[in-house]
N, CA, C and O atoms as CSV, one atom per row, in Angstrom:
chain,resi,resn,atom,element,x,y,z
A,1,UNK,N,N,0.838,-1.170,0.000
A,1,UNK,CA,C,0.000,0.000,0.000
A,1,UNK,C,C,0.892,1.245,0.000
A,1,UNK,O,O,1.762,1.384,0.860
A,2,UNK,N,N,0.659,2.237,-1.054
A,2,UNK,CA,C,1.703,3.321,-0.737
A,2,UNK,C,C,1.427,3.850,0.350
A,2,UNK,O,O,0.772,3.140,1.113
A,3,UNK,N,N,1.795,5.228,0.828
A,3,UNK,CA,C,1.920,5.956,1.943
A,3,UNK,C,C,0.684,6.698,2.567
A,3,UNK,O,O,-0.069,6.916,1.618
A,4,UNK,N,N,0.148,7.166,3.674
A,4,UNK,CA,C,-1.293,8.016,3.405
A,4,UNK,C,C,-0.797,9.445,2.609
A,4,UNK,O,O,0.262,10.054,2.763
A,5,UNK,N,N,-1.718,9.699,1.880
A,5,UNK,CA,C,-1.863,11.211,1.568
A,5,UNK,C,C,-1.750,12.154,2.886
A,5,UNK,O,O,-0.971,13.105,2.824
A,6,UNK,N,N,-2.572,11.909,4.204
A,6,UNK,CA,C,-2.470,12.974,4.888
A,6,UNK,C,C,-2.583,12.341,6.005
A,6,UNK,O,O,-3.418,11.453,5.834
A,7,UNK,N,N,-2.048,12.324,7.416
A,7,UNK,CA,C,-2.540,11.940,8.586
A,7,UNK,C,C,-2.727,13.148,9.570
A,7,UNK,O,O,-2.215,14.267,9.602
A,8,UNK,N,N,-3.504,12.610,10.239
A,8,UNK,CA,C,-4.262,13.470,11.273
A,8,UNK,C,C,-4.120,13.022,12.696
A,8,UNK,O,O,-5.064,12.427,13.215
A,9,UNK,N,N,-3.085,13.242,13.333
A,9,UNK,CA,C,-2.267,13.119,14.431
A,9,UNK,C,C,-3.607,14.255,16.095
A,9,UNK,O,O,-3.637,15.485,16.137
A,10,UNK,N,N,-4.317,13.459,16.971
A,10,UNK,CA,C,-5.159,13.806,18.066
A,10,UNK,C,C,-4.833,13.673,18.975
A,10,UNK,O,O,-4.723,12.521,19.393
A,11,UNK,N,N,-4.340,15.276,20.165
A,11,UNK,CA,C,-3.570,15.252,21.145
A,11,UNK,C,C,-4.337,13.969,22.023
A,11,UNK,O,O,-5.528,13.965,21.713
A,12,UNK,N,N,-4.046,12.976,22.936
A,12,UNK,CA,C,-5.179,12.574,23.906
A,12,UNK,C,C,-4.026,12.248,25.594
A,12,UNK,O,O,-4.172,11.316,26.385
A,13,UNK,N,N,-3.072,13.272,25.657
A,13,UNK,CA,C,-2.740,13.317,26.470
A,13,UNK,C,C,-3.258,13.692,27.758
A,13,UNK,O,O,-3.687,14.803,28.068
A,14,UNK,N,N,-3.171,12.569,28.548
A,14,UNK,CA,C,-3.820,12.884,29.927
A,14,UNK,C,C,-2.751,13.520,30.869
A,14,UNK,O,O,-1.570,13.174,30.830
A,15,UNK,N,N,-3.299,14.598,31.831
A,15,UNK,CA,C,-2.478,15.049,32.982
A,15,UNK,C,C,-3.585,15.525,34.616
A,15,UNK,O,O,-4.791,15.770,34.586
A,16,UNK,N,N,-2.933,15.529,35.521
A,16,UNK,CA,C,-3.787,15.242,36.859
A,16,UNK,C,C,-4.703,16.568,36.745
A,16,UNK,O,O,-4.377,17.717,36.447
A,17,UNK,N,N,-6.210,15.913,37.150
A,17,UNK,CA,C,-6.950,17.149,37.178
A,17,UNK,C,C,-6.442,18.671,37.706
A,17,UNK,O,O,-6.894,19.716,37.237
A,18,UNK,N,N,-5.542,18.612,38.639
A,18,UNK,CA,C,-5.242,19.959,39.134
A,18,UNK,C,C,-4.061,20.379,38.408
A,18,UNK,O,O,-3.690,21.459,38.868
A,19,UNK,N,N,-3.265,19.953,37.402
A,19,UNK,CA,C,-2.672,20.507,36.552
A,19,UNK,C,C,-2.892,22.194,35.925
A,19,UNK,O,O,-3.734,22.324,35.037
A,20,UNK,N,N,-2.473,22.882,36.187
A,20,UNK,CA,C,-3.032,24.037,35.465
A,20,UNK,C,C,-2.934,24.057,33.630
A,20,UNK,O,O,-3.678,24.549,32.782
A,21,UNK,N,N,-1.437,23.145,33.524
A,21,UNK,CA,C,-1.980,23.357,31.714
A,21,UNK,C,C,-3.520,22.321,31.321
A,21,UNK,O,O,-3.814,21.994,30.171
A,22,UNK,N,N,-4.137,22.038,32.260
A,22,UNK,CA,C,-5.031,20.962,31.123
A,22,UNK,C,C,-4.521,19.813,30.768
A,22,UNK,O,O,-3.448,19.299,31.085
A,23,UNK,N,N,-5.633,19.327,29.870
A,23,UNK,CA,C,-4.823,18.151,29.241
A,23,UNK,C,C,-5.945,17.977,28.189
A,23,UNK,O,O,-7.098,18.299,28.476
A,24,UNK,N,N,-5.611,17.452,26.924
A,24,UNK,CA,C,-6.563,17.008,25.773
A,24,UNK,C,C,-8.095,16.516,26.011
A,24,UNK,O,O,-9.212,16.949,25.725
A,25,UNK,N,N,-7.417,15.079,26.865
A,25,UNK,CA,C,-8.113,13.942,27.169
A,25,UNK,C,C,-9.610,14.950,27.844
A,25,UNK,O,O,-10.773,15.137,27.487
A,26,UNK,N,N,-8.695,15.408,29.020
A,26,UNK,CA,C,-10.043,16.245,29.830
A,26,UNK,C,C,-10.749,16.780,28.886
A,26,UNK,O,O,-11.738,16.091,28.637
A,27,UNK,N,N,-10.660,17.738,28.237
A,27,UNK,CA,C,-11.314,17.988,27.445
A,27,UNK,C,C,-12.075,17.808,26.404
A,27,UNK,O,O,-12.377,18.623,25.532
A,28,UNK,N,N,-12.491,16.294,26.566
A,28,UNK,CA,C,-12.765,16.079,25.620
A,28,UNK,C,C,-12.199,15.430,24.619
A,28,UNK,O,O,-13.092,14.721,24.156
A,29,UNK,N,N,-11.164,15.255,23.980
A,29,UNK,CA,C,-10.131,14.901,22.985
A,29,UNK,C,C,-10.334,13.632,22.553
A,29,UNK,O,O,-10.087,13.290,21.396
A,30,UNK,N,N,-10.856,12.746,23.568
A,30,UNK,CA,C,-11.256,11.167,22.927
A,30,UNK,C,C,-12.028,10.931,21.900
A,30,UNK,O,O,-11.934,10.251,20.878
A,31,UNK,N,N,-13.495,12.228,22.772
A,31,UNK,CA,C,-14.894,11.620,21.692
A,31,UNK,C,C,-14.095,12.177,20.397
A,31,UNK,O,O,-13.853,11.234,19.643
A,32,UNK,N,N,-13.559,13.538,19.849
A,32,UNK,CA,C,-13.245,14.070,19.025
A,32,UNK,C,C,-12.469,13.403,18.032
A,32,UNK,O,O,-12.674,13.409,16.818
A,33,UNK,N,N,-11.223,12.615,18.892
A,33,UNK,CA,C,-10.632,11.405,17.838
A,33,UNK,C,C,-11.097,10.158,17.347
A,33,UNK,O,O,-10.630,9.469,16.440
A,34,UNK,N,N,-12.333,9.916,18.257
A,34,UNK,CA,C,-13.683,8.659,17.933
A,34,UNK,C,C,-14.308,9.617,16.820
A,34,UNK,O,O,-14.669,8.914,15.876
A,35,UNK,N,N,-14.503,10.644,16.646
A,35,UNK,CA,C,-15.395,11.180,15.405
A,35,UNK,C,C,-14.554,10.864,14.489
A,35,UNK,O,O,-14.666,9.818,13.849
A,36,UNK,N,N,-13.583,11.736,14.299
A,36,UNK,CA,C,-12.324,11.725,13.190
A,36,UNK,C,C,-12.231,10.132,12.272
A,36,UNK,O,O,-12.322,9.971,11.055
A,37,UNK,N,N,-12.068,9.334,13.103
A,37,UNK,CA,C,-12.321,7.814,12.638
A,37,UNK,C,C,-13.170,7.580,12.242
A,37,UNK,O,O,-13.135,7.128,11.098
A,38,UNK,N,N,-14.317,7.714,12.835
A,38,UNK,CA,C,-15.690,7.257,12.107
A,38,UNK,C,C,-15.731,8.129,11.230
A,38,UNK,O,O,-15.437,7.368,10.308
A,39,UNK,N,N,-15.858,9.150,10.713
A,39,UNK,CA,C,-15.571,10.038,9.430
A,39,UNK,C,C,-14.862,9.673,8.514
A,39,UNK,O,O,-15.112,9.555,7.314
A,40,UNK,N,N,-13.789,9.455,9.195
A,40,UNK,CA,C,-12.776,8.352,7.821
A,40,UNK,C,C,-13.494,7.355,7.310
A,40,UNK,O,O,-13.782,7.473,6.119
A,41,UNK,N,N,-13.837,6.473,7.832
A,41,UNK,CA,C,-14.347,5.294,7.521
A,41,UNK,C,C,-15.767,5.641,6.919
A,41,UNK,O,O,-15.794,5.418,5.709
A,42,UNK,N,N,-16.752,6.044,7.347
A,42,UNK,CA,C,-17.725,6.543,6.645
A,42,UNK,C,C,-17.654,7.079,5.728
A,42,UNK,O,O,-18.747,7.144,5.165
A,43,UNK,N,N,-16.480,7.785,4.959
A,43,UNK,CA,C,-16.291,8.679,3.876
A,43,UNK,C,C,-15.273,7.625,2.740
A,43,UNK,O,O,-14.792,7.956,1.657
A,44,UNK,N,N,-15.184,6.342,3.426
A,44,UNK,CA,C,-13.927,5.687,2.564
A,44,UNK,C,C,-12.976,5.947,2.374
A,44,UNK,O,O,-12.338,5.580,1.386
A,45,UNK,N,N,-12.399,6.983,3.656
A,45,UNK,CA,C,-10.911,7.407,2.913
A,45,UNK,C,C,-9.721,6.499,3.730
A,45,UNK,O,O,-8.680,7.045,4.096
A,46,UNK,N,N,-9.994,5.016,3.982
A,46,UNK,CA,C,-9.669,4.380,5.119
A,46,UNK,C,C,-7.778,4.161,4.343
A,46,UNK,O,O,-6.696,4.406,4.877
A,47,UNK,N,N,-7.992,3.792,3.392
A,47,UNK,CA,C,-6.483,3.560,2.566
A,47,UNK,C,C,-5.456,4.879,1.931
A,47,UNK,O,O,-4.297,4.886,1.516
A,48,UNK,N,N,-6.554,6.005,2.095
A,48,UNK,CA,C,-6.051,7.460,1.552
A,48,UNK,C,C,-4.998,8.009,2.961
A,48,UNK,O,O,-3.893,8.529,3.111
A,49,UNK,N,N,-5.874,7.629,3.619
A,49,UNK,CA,C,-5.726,8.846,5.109
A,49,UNK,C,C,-5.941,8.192,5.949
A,49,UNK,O,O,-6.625,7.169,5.910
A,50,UNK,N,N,-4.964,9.027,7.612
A,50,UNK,CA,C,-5.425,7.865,8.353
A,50,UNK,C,C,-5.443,9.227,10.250
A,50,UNK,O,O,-4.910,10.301,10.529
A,51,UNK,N,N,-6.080,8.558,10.756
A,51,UNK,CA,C,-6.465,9.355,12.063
A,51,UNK,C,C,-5.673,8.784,13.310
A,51,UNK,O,O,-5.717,7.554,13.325
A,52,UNK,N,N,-5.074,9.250,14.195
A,52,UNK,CA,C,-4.351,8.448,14.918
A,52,UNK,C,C,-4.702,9.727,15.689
A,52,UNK,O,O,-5.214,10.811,15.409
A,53,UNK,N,N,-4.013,8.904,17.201
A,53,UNK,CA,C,-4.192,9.181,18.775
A,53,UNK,C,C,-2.626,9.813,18.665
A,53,UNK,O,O,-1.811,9.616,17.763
A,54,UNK,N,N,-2.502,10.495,19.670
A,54,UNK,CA,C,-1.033,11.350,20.002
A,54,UNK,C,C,-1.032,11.710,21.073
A,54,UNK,O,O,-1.891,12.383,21.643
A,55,UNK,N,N,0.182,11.199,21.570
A,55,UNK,CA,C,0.600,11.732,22.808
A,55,UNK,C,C,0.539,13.514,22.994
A,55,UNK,O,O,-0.286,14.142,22.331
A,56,UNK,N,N,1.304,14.095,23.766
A,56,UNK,CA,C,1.076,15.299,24.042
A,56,UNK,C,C,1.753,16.204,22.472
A,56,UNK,O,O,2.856,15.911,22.011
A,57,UNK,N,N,1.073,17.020,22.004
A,57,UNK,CA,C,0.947,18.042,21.132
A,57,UNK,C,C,1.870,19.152,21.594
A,57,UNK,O,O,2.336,19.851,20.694
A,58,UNK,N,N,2.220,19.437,22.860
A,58,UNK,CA,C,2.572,20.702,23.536
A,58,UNK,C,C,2.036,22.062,22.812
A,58,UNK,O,O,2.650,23.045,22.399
A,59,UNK,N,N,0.813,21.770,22.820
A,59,UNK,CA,C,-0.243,23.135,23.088
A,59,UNK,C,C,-1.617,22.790,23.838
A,59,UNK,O,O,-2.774,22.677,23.432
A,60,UNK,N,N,-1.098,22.686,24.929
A,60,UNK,CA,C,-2.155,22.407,26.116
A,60,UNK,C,C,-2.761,23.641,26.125
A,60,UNK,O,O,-3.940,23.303,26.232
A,61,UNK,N,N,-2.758,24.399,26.100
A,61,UNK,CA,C,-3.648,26.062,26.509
A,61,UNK,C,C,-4.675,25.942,25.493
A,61,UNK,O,O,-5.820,26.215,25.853
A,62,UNK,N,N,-4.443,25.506,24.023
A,62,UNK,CA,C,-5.814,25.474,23.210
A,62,UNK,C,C,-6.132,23.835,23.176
A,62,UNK,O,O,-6.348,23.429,22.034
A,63,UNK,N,N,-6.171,23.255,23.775
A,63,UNK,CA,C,-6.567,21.886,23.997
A,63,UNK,C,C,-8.119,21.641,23.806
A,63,UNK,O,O,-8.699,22.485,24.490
A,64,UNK,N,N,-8.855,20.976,23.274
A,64,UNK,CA,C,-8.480,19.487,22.363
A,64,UNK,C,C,-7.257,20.217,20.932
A,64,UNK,O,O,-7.645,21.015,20.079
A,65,UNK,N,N,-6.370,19.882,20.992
A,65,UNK,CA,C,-5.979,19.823,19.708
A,65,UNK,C,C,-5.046,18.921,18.831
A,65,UNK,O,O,-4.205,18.183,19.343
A,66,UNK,N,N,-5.269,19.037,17.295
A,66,UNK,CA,C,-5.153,17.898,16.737
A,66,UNK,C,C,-3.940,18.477,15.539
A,66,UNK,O,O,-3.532,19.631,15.668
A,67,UNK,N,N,-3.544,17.829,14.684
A,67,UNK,CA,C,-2.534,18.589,13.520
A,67,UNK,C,C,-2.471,17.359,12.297
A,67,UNK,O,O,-2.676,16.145,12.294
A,68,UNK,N,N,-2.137,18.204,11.446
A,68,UNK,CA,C,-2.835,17.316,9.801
A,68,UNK,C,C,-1.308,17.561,9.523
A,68,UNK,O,O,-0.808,18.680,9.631
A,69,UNK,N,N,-0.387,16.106,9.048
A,69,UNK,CA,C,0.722,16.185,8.412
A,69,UNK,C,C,0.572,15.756,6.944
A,69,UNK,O,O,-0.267,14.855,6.936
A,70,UNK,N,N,0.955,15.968,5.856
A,70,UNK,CA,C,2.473,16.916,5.850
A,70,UNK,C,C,1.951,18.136,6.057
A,70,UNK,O,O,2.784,18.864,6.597
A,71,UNK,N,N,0.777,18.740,5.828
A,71,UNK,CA,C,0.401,19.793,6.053
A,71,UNK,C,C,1.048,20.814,6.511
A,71,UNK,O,O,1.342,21.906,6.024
A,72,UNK,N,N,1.361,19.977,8.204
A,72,UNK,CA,C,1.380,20.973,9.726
A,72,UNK,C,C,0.367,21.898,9.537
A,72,UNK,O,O,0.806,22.991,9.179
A,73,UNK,N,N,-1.012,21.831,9.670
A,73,UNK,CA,C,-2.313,22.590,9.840
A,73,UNK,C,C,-2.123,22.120,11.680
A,73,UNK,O,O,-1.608,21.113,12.167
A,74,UNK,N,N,-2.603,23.001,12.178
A,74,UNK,CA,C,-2.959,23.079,13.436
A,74,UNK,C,C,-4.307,23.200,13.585
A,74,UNK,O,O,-4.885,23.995,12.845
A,75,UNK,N,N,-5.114,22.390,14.631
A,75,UNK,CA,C,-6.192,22.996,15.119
A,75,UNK,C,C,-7.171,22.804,16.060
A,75,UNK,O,O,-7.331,21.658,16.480
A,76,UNK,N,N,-7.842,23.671,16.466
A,76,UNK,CA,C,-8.581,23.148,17.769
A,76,UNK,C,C,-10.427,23.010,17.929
A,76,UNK,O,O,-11.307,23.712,18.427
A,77,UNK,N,N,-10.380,21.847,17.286
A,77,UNK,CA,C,-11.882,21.457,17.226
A,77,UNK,C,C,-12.516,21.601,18.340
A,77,UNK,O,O,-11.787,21.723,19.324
A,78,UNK,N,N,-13.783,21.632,18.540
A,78,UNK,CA,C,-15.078,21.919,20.004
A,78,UNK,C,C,-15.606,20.583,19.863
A,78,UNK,O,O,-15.720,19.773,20.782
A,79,UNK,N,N,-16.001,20.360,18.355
A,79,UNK,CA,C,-17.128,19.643,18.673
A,79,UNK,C,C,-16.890,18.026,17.465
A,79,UNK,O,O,-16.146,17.906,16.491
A,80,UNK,N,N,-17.826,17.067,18.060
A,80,UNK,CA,C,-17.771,16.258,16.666
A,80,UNK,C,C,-17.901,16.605,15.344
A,80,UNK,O,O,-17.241,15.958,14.531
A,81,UNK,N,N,-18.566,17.430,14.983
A,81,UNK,CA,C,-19.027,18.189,13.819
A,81,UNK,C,C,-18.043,19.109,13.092
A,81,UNK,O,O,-18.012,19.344,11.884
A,82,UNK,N,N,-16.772,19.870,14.624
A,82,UNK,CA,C,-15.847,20.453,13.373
A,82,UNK,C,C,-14.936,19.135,13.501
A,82,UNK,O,O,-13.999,19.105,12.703
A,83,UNK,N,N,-15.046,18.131,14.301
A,83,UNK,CA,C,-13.768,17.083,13.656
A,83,UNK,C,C,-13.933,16.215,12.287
A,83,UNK,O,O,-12.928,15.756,11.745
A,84,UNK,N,N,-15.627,15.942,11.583
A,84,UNK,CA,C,-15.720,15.585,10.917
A,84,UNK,C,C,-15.820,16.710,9.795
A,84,UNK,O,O,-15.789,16.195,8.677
A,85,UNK,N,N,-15.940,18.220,9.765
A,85,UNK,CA,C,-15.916,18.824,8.660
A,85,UNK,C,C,-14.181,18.664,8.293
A,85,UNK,O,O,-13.864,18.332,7.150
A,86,UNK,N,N,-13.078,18.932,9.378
A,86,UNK,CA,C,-11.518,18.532,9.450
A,86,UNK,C,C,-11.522,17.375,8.498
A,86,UNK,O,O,-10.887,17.287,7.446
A,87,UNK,N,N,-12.465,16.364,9.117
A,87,UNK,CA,C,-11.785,15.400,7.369
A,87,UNK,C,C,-12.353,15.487,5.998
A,87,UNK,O,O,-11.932,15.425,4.843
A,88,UNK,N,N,-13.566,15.668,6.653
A,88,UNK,CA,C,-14.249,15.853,4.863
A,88,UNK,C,C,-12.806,16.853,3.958
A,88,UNK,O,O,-11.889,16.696,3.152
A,89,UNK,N,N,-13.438,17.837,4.771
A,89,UNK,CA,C,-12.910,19.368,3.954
A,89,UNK,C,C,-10.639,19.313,3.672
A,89,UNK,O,O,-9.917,19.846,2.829
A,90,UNK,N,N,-10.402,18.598,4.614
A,90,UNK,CA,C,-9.083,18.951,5.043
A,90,UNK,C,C,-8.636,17.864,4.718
A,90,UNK,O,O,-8.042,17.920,3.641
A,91,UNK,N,N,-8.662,16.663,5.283
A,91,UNK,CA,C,-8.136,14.952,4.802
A,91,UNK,C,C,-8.466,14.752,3.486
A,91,UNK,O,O,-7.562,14.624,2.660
A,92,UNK,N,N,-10.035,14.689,3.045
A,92,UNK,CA,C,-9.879,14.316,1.645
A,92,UNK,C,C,-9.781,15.257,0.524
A,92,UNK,O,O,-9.020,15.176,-0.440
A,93,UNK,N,N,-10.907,16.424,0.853
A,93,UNK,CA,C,-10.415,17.147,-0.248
A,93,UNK,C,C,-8.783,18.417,-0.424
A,93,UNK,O,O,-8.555,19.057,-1.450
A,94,UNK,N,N,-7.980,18.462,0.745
A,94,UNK,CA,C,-7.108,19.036,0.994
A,94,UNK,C,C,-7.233,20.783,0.980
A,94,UNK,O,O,-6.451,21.677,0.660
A,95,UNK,N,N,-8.698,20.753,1.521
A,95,UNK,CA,C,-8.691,22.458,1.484
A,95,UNK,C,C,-8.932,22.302,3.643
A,95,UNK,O,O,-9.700,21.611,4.311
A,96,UNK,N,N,-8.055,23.127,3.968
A,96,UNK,CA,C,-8.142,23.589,5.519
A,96,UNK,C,C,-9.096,24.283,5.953
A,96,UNK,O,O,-9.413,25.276,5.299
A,97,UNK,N,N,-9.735,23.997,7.028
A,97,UNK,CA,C,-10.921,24.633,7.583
A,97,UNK,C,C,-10.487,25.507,8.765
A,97,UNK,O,O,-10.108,25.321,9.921
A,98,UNK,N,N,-10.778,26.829,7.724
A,98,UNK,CA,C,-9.561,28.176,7.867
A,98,UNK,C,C,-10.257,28.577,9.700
A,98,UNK,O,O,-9.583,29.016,10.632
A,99,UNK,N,N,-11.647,28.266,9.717
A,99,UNK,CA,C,-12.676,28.642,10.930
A,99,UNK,C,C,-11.761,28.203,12.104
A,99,UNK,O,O,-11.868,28.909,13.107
A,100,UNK,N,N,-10.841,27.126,12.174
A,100,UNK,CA,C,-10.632,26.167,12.649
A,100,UNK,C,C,-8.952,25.930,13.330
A,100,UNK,O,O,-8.478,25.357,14.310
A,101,UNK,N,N,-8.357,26.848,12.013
A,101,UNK,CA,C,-7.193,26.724,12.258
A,101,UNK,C,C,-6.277,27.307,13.919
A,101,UNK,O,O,-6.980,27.953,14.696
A,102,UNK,N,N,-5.107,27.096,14.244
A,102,UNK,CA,C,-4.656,27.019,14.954
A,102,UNK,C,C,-3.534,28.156,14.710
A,102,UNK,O,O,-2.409,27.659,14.657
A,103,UNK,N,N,-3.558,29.432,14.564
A,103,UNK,CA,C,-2.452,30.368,13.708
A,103,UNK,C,C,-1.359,30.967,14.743
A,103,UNK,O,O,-0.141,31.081,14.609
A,104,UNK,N,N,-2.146,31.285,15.742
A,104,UNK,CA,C,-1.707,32.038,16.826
A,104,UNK,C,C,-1.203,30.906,18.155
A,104,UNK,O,O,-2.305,30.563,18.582
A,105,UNK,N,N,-0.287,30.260,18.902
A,105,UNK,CA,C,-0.453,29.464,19.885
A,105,UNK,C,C,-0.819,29.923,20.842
A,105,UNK,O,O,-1.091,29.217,21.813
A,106,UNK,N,N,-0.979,31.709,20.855
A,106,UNK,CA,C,-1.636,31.823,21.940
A,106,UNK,C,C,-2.928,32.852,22.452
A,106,UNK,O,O,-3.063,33.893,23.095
A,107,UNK,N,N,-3.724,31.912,21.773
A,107,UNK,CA,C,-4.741,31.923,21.681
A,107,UNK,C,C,-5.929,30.829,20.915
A,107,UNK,O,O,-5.523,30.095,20.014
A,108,UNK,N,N,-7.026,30.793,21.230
A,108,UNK,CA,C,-7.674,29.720,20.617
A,108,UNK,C,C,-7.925,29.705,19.170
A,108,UNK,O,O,-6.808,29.687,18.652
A,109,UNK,N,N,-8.971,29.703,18.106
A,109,UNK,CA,C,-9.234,30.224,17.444
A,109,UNK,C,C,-10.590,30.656,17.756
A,109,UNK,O,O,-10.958,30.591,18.929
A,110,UNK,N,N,-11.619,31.219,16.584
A,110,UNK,CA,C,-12.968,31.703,16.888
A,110,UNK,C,C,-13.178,33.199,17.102
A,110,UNK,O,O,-14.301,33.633,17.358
């Protein structure tokens, strides 16, 4: 099988609730990388592209966040809905979901 076109690397690093940076996981970051997958797979892009779990990202302050290689797109999804527009729009058809992006580290987007 050649190589994926694009992978999509999902912080799901856990750290102790009283941590002040956060952590992915808390936030959410699981269901978000459970969407991402089922999006792949629902869309057939299972041999194109591929969604994977990631240790820590080191940008805990905008946490859940995820990053599209070769890209290096950064970004910090809310909800299932922007993790599955991330693949439609970004994995298969290779346009970035600019709403979404990650430009500034410090700060969220929105």
């Amino acid at each position: 099988m050649p190589p994926y076109e694009r992978h999509l690397f999902s912080c799901l690093n856990t750290r102790t609730a009283d941590d002040p940076r956060g952590s992915c996981t808390h936030r959410g970051g699981e269901a978000l990388a459970e969407a991402a997958r089922e999006e792949v797979h629902r869309l057939g892009l299972k041999n194109r592209v591929r969604a994977n779990k990631a240790g820590c990202l080191d940008a805990c302050a905008l946490g859940p966040v995820c990053v599209v290689y070769p890209d290096a797109v950064w970004y910090a999804p809310r909800t299932a809905d922007d993790m599955r527009e991330i693949v439609a729009s970004h994995l298969r058809d290779g346009v970035p979901v600019e709403r979404l992006v990650v430009s500034d580290f410090g700060k969220k987007p929105g």
